[in-house]
C-alpha positions in Angstrom: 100.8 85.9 63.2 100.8 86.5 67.6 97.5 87.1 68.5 97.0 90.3 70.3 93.4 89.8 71.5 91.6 87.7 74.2 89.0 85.5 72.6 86.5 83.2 74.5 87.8 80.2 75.3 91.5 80.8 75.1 93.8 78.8 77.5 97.5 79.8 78.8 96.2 83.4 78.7 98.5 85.2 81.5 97.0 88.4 83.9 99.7 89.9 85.8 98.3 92.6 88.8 101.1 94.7 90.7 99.7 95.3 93.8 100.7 99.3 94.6 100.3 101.5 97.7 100.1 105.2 96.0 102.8 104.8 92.9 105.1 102.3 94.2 104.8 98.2 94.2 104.6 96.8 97.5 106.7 94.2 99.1 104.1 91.2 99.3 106.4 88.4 100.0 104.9 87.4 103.3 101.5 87.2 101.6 99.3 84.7 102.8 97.0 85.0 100.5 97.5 85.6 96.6 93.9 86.1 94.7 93.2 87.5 90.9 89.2 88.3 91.0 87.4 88.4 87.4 83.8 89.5 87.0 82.4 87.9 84.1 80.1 90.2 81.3 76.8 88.5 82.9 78.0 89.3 86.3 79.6 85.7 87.8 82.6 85.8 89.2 85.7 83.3 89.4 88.3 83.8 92.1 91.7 82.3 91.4 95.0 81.7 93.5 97.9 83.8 91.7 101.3 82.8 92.6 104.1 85.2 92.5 105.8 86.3 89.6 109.3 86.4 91.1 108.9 86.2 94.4 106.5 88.5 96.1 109.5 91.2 96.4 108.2 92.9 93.1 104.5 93.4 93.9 103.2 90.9 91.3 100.7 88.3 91.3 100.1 86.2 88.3 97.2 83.9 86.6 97.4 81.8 83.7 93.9 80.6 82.6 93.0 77.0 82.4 90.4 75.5 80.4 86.6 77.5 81.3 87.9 80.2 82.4 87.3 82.5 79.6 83.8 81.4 79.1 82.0 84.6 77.8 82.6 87.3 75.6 82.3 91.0 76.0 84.0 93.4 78.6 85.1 91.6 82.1 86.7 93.3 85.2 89.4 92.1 87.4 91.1 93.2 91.0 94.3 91.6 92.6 93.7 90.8 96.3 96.2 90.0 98.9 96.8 89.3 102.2 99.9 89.8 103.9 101.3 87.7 107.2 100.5 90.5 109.2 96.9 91.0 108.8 97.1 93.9 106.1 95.1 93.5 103.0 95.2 95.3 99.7 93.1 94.9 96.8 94.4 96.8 93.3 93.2 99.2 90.4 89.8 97.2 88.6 91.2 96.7 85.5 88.8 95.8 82.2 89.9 93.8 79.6 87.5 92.4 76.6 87.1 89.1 75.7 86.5 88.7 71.6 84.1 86.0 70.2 85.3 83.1 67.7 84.2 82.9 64.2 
């Protein structure tokens, strides 16, 4: 049975963030810097490098969590960050997402 909820503790969990100006992805190929932000329940944060999905072309950064990453449970934020060659910056949507305990 797939599970369909984020538990504490849970590794190879993937985030995708499409970075958007109004409605439509951007182009953030020439990014320079790639960054998924997640504010833990108590209020820490970890700030981790996210590669491209494809290649920058579609807007999406991705994450795949690694051993402690997940270390709490209850409700956690995250924001996708970029910056591109240029000197622009765009940071997404906050998005929430809930982290489940273990038995």
């Amino acid at each position: 049975m797939p599970a369909n909820e984020i538990h504490k503790s849970d590794i190879g969990t993937v985030f995708k963030v499409t970075i958007k100006d109004s409605t439509s992805a951007v182009d953030i190929s020439t990014a320079t810097t790639k960054q998924i932000i997640f504010k833990k329940p108590g209020g820490g944060k970890l700030t981790k490098d996210a590669p491209f999905f494809t290649d920058g072309s579609d807007g999406i950064i991705t994450y795949t969590t690694v051993s402690g990453d997940l270390s709490e449970e209850g409700m956690w934020k995250l924001q996708g960050y970029i910056v591109l060659s240029g000197g622009n910056t765009f940071y997404t949507d906050i998005y929430t997402f809930k982290v489940y305990r273990n038995l």
